[in-house]
N, CA, C and O atoms as a DFTB+ gen file, in Angstrom:
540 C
 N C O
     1  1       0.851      -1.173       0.000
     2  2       0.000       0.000       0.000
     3  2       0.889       1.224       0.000
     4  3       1.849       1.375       0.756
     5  1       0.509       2.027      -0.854
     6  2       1.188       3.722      -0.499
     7  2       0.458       4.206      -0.855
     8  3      -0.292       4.050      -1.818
     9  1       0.624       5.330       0.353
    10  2      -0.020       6.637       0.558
    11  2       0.666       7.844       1.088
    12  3       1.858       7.838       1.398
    13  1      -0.411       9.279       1.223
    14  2       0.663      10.210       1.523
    15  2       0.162      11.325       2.497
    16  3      -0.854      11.761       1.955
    17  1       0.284      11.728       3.192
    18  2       0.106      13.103       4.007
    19  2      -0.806      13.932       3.557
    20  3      -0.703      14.007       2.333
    21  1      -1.910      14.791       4.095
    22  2      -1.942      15.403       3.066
    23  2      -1.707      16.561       2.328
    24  3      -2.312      17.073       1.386
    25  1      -0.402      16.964       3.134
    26  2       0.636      18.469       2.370
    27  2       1.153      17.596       0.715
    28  3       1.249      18.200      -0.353
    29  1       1.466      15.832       0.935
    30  2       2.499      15.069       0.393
    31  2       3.615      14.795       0.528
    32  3       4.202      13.859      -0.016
    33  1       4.181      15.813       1.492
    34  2       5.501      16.140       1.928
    35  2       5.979      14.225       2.833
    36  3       7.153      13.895       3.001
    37  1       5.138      13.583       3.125
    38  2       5.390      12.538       3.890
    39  2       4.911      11.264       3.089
    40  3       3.801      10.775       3.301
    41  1       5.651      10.828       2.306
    42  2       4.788       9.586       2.053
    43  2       4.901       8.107       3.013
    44  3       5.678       8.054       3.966
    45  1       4.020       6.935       2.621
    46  2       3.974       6.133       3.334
    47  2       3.837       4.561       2.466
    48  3       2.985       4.471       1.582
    49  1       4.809       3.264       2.821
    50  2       4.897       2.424       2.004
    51  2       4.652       1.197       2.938
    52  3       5.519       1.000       3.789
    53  1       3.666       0.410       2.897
    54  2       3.436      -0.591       3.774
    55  2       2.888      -1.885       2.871
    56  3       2.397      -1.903       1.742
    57  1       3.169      -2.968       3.827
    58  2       2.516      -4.191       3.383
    59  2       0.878      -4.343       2.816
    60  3       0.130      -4.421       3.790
    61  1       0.331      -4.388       1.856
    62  2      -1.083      -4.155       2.088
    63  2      -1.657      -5.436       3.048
    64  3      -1.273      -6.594       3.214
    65  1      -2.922      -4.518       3.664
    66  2      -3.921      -5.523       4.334
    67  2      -4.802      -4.711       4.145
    68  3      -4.735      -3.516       3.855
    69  1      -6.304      -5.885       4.443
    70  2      -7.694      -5.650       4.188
    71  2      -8.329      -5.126       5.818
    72  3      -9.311      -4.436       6.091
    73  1      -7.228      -5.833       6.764
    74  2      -8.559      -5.230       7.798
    75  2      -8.577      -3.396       8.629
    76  3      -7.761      -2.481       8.740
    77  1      -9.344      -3.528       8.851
    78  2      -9.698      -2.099       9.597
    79  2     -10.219      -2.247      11.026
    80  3     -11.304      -2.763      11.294
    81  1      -9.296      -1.717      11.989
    82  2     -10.030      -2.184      13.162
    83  2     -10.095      -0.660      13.721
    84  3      -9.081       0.025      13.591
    85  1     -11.515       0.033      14.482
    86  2     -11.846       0.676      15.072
    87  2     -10.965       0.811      16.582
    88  3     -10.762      -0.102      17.382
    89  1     -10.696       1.681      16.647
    90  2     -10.410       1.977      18.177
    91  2     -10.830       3.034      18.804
    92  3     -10.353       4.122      18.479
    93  1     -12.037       2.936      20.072
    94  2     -12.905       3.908      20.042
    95  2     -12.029       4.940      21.594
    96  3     -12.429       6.016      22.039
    97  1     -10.995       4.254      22.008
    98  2     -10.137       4.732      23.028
    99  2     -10.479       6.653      23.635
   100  3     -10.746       7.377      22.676
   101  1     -10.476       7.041      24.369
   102  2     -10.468       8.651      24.784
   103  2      -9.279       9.228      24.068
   104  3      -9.432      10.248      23.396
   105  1      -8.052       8.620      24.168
   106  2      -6.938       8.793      23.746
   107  2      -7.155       9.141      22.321
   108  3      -6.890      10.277      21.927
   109  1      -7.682       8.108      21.417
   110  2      -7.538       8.230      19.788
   111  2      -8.710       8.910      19.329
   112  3      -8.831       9.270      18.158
   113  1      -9.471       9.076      20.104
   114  2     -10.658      10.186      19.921
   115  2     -10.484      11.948      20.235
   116  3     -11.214      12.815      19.755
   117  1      -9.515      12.133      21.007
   118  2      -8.771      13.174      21.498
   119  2      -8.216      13.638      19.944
   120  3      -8.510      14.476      19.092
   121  1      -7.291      12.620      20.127
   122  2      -6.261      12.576      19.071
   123  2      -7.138      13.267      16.961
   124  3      -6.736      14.016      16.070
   125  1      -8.085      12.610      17.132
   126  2      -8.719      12.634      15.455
   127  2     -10.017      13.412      15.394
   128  3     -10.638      14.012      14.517
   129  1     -10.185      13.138      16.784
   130  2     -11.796      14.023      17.155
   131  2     -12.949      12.760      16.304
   132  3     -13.983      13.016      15.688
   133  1     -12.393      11.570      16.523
   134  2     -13.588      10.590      16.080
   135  2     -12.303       9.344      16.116
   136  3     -11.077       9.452      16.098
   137  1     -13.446       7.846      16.189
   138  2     -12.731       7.118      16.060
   139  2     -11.337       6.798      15.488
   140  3     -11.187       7.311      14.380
   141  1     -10.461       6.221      15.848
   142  2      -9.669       5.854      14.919
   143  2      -9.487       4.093      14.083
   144  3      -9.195       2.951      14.439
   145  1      -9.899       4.863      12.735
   146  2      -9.902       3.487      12.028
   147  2      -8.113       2.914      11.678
   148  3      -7.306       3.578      11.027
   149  1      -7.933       2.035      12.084
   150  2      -6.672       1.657      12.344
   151  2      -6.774      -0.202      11.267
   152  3      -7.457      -1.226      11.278
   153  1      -5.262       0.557      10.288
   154  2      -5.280      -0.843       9.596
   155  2      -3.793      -1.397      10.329
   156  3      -2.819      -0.798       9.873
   157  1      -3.612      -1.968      10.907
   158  2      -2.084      -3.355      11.239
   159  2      -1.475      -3.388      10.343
   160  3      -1.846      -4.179       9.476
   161  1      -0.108      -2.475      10.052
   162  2       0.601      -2.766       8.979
   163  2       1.965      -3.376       9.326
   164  3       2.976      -3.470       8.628
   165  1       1.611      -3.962      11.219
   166  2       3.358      -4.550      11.607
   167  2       4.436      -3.522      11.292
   168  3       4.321      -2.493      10.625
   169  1       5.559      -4.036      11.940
   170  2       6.857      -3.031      11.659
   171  2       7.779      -3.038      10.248
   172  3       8.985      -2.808      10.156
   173  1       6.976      -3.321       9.352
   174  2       7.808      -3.071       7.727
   175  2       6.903      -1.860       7.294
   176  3       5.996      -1.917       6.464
   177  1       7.315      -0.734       8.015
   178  2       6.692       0.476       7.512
   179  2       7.434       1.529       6.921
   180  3       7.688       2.215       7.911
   181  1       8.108       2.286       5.642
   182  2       8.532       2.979       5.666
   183  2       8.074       4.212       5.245
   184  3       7.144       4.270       4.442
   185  1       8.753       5.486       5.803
   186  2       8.292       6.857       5.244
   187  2       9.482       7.321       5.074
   188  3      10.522       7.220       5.725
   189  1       8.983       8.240       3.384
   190  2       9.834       8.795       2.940
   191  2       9.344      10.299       2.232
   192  3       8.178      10.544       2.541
   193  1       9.859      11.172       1.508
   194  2       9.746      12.319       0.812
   195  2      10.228      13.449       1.878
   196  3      10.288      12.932       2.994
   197  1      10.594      14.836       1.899
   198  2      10.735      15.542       1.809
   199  2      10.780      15.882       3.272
   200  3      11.748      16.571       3.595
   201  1       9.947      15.552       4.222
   202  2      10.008      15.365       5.564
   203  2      10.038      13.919       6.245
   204  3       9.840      12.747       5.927
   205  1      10.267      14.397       6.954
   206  2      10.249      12.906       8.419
   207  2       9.239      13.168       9.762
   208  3       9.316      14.138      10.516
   209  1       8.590      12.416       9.828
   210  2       7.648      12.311      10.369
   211  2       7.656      12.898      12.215
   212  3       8.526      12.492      12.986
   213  1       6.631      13.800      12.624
   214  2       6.710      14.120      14.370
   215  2       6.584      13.187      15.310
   216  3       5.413      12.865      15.108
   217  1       6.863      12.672      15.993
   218  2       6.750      11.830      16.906
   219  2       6.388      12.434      18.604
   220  3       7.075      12.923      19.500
   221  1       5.032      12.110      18.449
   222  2       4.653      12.080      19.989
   223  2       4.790      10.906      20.892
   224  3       4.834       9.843      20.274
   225  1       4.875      10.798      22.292
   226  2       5.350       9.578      22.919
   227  2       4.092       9.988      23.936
   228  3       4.121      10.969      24.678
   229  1       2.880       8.964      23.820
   230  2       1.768       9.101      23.910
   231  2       1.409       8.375      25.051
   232  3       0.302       8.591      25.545
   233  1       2.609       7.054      25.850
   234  2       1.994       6.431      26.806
   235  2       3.216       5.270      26.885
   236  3       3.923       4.832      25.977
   237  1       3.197       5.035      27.913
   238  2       4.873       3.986      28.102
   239  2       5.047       3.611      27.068
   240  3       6.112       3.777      26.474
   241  1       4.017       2.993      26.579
   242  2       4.193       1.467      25.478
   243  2       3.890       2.201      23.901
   244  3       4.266       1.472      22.984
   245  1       3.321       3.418      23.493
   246  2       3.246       3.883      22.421
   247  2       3.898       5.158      21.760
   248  3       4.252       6.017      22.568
   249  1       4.093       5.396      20.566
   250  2       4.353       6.937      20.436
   251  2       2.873       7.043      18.966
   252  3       2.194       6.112      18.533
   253  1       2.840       8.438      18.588
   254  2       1.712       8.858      17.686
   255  2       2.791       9.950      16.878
   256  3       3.427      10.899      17.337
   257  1       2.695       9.237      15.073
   258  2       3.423       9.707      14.150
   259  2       2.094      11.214      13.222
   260  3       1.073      10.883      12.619
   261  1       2.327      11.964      13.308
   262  2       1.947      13.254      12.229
   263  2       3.395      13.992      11.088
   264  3       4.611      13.801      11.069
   265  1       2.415      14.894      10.234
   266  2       3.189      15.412       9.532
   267  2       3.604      16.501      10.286
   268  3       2.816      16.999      11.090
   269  1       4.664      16.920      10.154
   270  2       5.066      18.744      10.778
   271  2       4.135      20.263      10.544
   272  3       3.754      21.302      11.083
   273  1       4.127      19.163       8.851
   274  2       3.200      20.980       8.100
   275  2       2.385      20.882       7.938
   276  3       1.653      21.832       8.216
   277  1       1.854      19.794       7.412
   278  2       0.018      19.436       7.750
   279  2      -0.737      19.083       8.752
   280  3      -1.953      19.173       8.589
   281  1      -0.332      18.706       9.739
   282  2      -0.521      17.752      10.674
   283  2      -1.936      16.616      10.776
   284  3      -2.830      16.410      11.597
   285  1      -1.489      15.994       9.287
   286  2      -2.086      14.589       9.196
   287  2      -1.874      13.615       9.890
   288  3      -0.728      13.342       9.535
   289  1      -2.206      12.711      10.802
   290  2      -2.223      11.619      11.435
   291  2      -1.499      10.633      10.665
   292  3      -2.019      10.377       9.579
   293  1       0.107       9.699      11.084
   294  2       0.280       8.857      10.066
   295  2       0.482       7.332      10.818
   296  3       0.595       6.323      10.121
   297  1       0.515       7.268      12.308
   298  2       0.470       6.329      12.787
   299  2       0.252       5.982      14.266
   300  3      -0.111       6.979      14.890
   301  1       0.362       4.845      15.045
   302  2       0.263       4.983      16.024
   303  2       1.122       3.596      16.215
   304  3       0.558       2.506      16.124
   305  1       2.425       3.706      16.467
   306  2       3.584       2.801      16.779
   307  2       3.496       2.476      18.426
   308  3       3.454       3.173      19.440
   309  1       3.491       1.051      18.141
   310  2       3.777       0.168      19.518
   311  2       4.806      -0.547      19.650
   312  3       5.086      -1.633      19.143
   313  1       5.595       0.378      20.649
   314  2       7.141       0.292      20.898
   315  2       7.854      -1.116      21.480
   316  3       8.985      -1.520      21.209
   317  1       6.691      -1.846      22.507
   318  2       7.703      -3.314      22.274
   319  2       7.887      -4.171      21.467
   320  3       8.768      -5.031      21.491
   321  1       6.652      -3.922      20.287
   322  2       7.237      -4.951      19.065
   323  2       7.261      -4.202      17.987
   324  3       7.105      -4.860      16.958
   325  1       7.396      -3.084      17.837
   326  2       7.503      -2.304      16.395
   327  2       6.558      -2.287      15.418
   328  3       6.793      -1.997      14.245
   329  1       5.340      -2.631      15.926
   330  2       3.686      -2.543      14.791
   331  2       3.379      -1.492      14.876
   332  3       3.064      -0.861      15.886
   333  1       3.442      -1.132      13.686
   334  2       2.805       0.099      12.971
   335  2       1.073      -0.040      12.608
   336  3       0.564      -0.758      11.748
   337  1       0.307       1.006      13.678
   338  2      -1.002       0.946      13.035
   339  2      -1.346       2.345      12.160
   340  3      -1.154       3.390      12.782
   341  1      -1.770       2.448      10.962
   342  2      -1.915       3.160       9.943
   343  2      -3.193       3.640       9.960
   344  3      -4.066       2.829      10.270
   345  1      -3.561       4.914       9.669
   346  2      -4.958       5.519       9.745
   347  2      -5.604       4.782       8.278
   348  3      -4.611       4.478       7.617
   349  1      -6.744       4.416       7.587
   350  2      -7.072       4.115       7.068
   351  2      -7.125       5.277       5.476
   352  3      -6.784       5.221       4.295
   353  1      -7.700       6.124       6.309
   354  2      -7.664       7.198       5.122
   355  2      -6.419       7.716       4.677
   356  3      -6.378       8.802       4.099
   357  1      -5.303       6.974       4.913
   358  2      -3.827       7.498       4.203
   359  2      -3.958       7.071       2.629
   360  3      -3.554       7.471       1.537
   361  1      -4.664       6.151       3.097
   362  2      -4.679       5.186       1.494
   363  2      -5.504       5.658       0.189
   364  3      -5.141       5.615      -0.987
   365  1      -6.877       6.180       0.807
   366  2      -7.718       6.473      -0.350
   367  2      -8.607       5.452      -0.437
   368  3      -8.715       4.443       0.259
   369  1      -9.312       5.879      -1.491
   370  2     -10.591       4.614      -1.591
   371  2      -9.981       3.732      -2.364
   372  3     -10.782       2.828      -2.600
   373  1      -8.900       3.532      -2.909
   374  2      -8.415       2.031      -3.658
   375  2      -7.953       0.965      -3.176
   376  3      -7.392       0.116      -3.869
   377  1      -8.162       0.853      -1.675
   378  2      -8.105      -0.147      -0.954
   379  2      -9.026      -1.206      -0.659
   380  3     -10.089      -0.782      -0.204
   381  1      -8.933      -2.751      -0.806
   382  2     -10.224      -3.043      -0.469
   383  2     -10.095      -3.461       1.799
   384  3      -9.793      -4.282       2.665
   385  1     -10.546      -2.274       1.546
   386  2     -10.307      -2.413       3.266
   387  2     -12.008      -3.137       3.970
   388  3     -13.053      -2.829       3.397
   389  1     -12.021      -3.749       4.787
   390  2     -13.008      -4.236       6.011
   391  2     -13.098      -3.912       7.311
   392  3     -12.154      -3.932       8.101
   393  1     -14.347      -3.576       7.585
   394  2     -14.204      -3.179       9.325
   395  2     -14.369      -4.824       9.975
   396  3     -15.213      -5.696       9.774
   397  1     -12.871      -4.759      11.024
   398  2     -12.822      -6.332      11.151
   399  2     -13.325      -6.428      12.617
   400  3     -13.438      -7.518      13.177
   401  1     -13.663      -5.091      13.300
   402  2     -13.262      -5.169      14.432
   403  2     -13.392      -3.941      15.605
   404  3     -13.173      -2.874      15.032
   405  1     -13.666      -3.732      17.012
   406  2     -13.502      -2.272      17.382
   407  2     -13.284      -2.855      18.981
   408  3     -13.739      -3.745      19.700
   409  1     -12.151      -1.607      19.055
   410  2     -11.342      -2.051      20.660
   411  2     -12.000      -0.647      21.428
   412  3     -12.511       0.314      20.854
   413  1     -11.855      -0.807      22.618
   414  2     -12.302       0.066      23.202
   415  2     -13.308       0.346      23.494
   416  3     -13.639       1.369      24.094
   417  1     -14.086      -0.650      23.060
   418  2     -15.886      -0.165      22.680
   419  2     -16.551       0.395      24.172
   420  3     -17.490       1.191      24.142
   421  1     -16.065      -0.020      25.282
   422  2     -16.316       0.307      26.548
   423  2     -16.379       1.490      26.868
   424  3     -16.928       1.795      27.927
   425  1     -15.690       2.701      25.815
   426  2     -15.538       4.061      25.805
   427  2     -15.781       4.455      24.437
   428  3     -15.340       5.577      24.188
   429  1     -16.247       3.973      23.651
   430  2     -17.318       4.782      22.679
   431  2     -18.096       5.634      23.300
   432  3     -18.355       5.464      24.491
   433  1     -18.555       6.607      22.649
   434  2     -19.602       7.823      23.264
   435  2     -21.058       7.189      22.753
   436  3     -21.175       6.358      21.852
   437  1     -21.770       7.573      23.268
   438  2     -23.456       7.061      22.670
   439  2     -23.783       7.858      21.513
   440  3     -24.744       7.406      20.892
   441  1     -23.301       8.849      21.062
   442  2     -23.104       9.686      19.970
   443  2     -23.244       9.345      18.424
   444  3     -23.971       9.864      17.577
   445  1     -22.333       8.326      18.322
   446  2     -22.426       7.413      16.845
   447  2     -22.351       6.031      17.315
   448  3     -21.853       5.539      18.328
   449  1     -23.137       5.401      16.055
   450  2     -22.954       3.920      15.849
   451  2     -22.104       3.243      14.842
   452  3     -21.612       4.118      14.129
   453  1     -21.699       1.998      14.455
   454  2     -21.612       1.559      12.954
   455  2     -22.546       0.418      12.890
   456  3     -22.831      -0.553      13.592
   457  1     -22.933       0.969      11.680
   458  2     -24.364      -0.309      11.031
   459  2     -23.574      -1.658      11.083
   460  3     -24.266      -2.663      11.247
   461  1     -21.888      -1.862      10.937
   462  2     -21.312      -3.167      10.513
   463  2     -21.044      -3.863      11.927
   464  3     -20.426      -3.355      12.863
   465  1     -21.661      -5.181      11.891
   466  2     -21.805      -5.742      12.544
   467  2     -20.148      -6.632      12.771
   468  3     -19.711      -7.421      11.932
   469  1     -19.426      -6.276      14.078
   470  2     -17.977      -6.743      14.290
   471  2     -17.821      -7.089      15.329
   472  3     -18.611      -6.566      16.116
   473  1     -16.782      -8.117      15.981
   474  2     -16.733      -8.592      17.649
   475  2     -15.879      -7.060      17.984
   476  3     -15.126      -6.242      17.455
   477  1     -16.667      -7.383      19.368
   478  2     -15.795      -5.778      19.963
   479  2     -15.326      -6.445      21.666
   480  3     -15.697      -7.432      22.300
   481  1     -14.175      -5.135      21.991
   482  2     -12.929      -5.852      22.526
   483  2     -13.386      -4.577      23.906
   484  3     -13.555      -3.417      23.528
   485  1     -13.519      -4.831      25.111
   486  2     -13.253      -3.822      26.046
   487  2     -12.027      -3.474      26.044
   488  3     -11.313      -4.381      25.618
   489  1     -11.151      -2.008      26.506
   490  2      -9.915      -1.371      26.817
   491  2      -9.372      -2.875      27.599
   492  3      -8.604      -3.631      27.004
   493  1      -9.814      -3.135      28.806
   494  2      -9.329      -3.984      29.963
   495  2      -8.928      -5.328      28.907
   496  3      -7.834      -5.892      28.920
   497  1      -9.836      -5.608      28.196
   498  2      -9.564      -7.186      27.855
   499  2      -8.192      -7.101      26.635
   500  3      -7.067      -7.597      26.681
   501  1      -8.887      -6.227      25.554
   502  2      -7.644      -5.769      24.748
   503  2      -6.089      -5.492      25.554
   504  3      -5.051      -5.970      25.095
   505  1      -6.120      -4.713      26.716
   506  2      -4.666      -5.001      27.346
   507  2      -4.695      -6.385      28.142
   508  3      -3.941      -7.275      27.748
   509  1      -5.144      -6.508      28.738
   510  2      -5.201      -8.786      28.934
   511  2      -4.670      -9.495      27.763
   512  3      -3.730     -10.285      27.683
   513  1      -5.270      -9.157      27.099
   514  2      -4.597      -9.792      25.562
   515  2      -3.126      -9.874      25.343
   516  3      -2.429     -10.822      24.979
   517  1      -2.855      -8.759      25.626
   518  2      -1.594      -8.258      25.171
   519  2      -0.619      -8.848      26.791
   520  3       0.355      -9.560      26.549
   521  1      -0.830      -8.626      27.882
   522  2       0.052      -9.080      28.809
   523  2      -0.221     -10.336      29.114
   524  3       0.157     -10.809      30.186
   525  1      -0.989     -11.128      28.118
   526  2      -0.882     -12.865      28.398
   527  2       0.116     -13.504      27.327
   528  3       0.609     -14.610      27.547
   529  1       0.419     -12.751      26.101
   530  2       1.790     -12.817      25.705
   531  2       2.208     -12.761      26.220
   532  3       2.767     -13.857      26.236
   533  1       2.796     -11.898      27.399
   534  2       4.440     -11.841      27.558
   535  2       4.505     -12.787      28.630
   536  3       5.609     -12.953      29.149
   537  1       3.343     -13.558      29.138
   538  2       3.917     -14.909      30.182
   539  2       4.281     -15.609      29.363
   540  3       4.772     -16.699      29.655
């Protein structure tokens, strides 16, 4: 998949994938002012053109990538294994992307719905998930 910023000044070159997973978090809602649709592009991510990407360090375990001059959203990197999650709309509509999924759902606002019917993950269980790896 590539995509780009939208000054262009930042482009972005990743593995393609189809899924799209929602993350309805306070954090990534802060962050976009609405969900964040998040595709898993793992750590074979590169950016290149004209700038290099801002890096916020958003929480022990994460940092949050934007452009400098646009300040487009370009990722949200998880620092103990190097997965890159990618905003969906970097890509454009020539993706065949799927909503596979939504974390956080425990802190969705009552505000919006999605008609697509997906298993959804509480904050608590989604980090359970993740620290039953590392036993």
């Amino acid at each position: 998949m590539k995509g780009s910023c939208l000054c262009g000044a930042i482009e972005i070159t990743a593995e393609s994938k189809h899924n799209v997973d929602v993350c309805h978090c306070t954090m990534c809602r802060r962050w976009g002012s609405g969900p964040f649709f998040a595709v898993h592009c793992g750590p074979e991510v590169t950016f290149d053109g004209s700038l290099k990407p801002a890096r916020y360090r958003s929480s022990d375990w994460a940092e949050r990538g934007f452009c400098p001059t646009c300040g487009t959203h370009l990722f949200y990197h998880l620092l103990p294994t190097g997965d890159y999650m990618l905003p969906a709309g970097l890509f454009g509509d020539g993706e065949d992307f799927q909503l596979s999924g939504q974390v956080f759902f425990d802190e969705k606002p009552d505000f919006y719905e999605f008609a697509n019917d997906t298993p959804t993950m509480s904050g608590d269980d989604l980090i359970a998930q993740f620290s039953d790896k590392d036993d």
